[in-house]
N, C-alpha and C positions, 0 to 999 in steps of 0.2 A: 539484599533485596532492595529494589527502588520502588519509588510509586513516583505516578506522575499523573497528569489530570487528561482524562479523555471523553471529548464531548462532555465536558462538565460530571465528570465523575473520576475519582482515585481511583487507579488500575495499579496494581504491584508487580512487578515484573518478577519471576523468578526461575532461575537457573535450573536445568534439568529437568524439568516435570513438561508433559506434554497436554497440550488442549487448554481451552479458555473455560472460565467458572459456563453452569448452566444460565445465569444470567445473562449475558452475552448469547447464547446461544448458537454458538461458533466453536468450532475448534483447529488446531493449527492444521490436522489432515485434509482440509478443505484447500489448502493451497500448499502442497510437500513441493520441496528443493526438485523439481524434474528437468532433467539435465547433466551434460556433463563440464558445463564450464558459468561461469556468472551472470554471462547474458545471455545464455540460453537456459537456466533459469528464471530469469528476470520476463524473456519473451514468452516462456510457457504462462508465465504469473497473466500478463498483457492479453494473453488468451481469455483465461477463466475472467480476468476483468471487465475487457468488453461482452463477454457474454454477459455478466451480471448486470453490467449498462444496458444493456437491451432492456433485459428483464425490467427494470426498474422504469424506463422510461414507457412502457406497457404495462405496467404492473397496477393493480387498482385492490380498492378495498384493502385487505387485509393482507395481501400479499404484496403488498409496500414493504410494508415494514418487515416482514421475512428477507424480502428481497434486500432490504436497506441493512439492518443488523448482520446478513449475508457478506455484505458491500462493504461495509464497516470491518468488520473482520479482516476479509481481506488484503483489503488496502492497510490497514492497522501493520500488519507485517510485512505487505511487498515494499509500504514506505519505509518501513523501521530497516528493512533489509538496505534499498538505497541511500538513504538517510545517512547509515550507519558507516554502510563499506564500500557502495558503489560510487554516490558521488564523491566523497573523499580521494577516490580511484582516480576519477576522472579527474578530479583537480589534479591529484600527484603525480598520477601513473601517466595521463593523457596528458598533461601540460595544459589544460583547459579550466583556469580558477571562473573566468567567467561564465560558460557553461555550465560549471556545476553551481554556482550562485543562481544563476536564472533557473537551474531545475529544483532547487533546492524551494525559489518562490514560487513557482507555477504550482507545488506542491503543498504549501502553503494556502493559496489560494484553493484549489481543490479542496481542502481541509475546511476552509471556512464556507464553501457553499455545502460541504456533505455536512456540518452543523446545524445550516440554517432548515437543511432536508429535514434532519433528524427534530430541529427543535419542532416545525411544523408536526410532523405526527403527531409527535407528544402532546402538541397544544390542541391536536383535532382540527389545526386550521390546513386546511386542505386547498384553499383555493386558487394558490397560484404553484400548487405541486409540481403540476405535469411541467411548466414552463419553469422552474427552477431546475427540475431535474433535468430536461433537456440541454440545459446550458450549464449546470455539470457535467455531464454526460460529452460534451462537445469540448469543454475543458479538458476531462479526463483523456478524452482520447485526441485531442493534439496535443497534452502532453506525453501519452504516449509515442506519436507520431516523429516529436521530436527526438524524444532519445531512440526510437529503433532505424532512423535514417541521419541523425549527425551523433549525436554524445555514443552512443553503444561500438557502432563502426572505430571513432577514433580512438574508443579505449581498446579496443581487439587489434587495432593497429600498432598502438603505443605499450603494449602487453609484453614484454618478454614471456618465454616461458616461464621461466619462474612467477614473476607477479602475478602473469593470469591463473597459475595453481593455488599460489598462496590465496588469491580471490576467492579462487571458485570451492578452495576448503573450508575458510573463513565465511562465505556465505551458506555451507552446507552446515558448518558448526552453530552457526548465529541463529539459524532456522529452528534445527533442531531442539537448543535450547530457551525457546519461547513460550513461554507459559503467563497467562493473563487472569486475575482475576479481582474480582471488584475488595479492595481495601476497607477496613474496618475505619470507622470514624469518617 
């Protein structure tokens, strides 16, 4: 079992157990492996996400933050999914080290503005929400943008059958084995 820091909190990763603690208020059923190969997984993910962007940049009072810990969740494993197996793919499989470094940072970046969302709530400072989130929100989906019109194409390209199995099992195993929840100390 690992722990690592998320949004400023020890999360412990663990092997075989399904769904996130009730603190989080998430579970991994809100975003299952649908599909039959890795990026049509990854584009069902892109789905439920921009829908959650909507919501979020519409979302007022109290239903922010549903929306956000929603948002959080999500993205928590469709990164950990890419992070882990897709873009590694794409640097190996696809021959594209620089593409998968720039998705790797726009990801990154995404990361530090859904913190700064998240610390606002908590602080009750609200007042520049709407326009943070919006440009999250525009963040998140041109980095979407990018990988389902260049990185996704050229790794379905560069795919043999094989690799694109051994992917698209290794992203159904990876999934399935996600279990989150908040670490003692």
């Amino acid at each position: 079992m690992a722990s690592v820091r998320l949004l400023g909190r020890a999360v412990r990763f663990a092997r075989g157990v399904r769904g996130y603690s009730t603190i989080m208020q998430i579970d991994t059923t809100l975003l299952p492996a649908r599909g039959n190969d890795a990026v049509e997984i990854l584009l069902n993910d892109h789905q439920v996400i921009k829908s959650l962007l909507s919501e979020l940049t519409s979302a007022t009072g109290p239903r922010r933050e549903e929306v956000l810990e929603q948002l959080k969740g999500v993205l928590t494993i469709h990164n950990a999914t890419e992070e882990n197996l897709v873009y590694p793919a794409i640097d190996k499989v696809a021959g594209s080290k620089l593409e998968a470094q720039h998705l790797y940072h726009e990801t990154a970046e995404a990361d530090t503005l859904l913190f700064e969302l998240d610390s606002m709530l908590k602080e009750r400072d609200e007042s520049d929400f709407s326009m943070k989130a919006e440009k999250f929100a525009d963040a998140v989906r041109h980095h979407i943008e990018e990988e389902e019109q260049k990185a996704f194409p050229r790794l379905k390209e560069n795919a043999d059958p094989q690799h694109a199995e051994i992917l698209a099992d290794s992203v159904k195993t990876f999934r399935k084995s996600l279990h989150f929840e908040i670490a003692e100390g």
